[in-house]
N, C-alpha and C positions, 0 to 999 in steps of 0.2 A: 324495823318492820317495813317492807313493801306493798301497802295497800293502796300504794296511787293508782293499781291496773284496775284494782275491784272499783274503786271511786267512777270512774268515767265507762263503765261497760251498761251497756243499756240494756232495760229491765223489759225483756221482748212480752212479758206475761202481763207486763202493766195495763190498763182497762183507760188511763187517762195522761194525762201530757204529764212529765215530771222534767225538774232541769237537769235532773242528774243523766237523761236520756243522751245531751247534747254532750258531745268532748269536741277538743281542740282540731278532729280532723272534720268534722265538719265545716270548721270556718271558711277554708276553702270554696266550698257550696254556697255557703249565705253570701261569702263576695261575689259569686258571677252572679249568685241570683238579683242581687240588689245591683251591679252592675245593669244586667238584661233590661231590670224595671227602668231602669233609670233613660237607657238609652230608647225605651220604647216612648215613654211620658216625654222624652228631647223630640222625638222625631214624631209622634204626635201633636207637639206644639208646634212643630215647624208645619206641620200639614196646614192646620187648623189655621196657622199664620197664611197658608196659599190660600184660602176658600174666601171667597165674600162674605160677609157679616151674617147673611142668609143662611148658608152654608154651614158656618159655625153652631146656630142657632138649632138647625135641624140635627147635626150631630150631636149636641147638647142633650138635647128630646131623645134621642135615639139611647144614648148612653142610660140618661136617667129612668128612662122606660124600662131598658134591660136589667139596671139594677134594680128597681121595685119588684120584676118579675122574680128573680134571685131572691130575694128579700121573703117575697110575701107567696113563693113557690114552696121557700122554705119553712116557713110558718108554718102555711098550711100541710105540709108531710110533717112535720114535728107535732101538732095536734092532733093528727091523723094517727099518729104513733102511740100516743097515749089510750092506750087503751086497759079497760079495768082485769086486769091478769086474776086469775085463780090462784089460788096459795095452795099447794100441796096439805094433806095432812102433818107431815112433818112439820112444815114453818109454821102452820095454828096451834100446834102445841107447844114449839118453841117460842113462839110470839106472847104465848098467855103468861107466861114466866120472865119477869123485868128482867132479870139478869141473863137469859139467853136473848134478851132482843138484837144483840148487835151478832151474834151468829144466827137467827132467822134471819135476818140483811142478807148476811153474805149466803147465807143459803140459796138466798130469793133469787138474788143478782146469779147464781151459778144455774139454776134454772131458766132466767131470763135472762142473758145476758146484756142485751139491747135495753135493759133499763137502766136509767142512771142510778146511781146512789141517792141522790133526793126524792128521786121516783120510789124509789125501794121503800126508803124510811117510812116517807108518807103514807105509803102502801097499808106497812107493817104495823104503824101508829091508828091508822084508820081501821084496821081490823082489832085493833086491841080497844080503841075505844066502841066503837058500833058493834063488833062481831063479824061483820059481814065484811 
């Protein structure tokens, strides 16, 4: 049986990162990529190696500012995100019923799709416990 092609073809419908995404012709790519880095971080220390102590110090600042900005830019659109979604009548019906909970999920998630999966659950568990 020849299933090695089905094994490494990537699953375009997927919702989140899986390893079976990655085959062997990508390797290619992650060598220059990691190449690129590499030679960027050489030739940034060699910079940093020409500047005065001063100089260093300020790129330093510079660096770590932009990354907190990154950081806490993205926080704040991630909690910005969360917001309390309506449920269809269909998924409160199928939510009220233990054994349909994990198709009100995927229901939920095909309506919103920009929700995660722990987003969904909680959702769906919150409304089976409170109602609302």
């Amino acid at each position: 049986m020849n299933n090695d092609k089905i094994l490494f073809q990537p699953d375009r419908q997927a919702r989140s990162f899986r390893v079976s995404d990655f085959a062997l012709r990508d390797l290619p790519l992650f060598a220059l990529s990691f190449v690129l880095v590499s030679l960027f971080c050489l030739g940034l220390g060699w910079f940093l190696g020409l500047l005065p102590e001063k100089g260093r110090w300020i790129c330093l600042g510079l660096a770590v500012g932009f990354y907190l900005v990154i950081v806490f830019g993205t926080w704040v659109l991630r909690s910005a995100a969360k917001t309390n979604y309506d449920l269809s009548p269909e998924v409160q019906a199928m939510s009220k019923d233990p054994s349909q909970s994990i198709a009100a999920i995927k229901l939920f998630r095909e309506v919103h799709p920009d929700v995660s999966l722990a987003a969904a659950k909680e959702r769906i568990e919150r409304f089976c416990q409170t109602g609302q």
